[in-house]
C-alpha positions in Angstrom: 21.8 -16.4 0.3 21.4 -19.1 3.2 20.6 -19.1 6.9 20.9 -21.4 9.0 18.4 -22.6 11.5 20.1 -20.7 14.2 20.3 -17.4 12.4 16.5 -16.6 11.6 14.7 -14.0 13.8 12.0 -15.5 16.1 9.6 -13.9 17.9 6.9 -14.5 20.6 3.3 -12.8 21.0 0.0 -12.4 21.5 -0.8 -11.7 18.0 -4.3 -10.0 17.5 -5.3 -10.4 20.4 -5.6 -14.3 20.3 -5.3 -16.7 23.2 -1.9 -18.0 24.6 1.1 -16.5 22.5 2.5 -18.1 19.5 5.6 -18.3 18.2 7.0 -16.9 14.8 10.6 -17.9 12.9 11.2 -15.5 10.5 12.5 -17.1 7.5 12.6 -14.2 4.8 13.0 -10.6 6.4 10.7 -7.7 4.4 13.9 -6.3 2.6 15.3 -9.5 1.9 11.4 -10.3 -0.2 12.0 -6.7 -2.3 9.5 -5.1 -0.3 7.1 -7.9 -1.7 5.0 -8.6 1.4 5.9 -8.2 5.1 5.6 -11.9 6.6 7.6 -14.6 5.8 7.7 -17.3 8.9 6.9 -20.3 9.9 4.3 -20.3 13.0 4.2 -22.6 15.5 0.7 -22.5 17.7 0.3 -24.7 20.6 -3.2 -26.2 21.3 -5.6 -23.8 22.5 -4.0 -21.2 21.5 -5.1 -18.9 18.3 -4.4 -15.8 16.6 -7.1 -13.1 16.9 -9.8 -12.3 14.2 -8.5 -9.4 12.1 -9.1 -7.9 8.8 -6.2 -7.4 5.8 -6.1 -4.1 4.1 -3.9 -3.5 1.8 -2.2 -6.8 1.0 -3.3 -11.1 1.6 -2.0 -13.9 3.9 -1.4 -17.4 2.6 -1.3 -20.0 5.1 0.0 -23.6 4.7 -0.2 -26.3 6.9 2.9 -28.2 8.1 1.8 -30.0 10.8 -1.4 -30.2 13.5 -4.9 -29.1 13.3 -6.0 -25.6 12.1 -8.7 -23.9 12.6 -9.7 -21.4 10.3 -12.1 -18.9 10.2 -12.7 -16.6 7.1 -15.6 -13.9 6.8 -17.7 -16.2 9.4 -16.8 -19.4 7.5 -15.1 -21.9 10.0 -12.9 -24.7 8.4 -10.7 -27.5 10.1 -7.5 -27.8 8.0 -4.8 -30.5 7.7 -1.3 -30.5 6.4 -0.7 -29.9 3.1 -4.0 -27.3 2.9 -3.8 -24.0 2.1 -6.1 -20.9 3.3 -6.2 -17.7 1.4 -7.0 -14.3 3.1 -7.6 -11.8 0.2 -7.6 -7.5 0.9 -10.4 -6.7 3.0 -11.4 -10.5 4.2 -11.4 -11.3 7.8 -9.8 -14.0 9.6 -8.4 -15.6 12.3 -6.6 -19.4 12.8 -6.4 -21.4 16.1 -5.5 -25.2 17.6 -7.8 -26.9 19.1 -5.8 -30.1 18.4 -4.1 -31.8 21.0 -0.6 -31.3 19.5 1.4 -28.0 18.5 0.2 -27.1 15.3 2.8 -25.8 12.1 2.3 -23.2 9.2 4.0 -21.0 7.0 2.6 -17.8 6.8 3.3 -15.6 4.0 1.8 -11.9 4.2 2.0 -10.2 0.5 1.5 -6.6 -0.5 -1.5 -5.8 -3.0 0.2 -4.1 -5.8 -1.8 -2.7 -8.2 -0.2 -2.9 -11.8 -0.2 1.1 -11.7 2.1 0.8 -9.1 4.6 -1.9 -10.9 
């Protein structure tokens, strides 16, 4: 399979009820993944905008910088990240990421469904 730029889904929100909206290009759709996870996108946040603090249940969100300033906030623990770091939101943790960079600010974000090997 291959998509071109101009084929993937993109989408703009308020997500979580951040600041500003951000915007979302869907690279991977859920069925296209196996029904692995249900994100698959790069995000682009522009400074001062953020996504919401929000709790995972039932799967984990991988972020990794492309480009910009993150801000990321995990349980209460507040980290500035550059590109090429990676945060890590296990089930049940908290967490929210923002820019409060002065340019737009680039990840991929990868949602992924906690399987339990009972269920494999």
């Amino acid at each position: 399979m291959f998509k071109e730029n101009h084929e993937l889904r993109r989408q703009q929100a308020q997500w979580k009820n951040g600041t500003g909206t951000i915007t979302l290009e869907h690279f991977l759709e859920e069925d296209e993944a196996y029904n692995a996870g249900r994100l698959f996108a790069k995000v682009t946040i522009e400074p001062g905008n953020a996504v919401g603090y929000h709790q995972h249940i039932g799967d984990s969100e991988t972020f990794y910088i492309l480009s910009g300033e993150a801000t990321v906030n995990e349980n209460g623990v507040e980290r500035v990240l550059h590109p090429g770091d990676v945060a890590v939101c296990p089930d049940g943790a908290w967490h929210s990421i923002g820019n409060n960079g002065t340019e737009n600010m680039e990840y991929l974000a990868i949602i992924l469904y906690n399987h339990t090997s009972a269920e494999i």
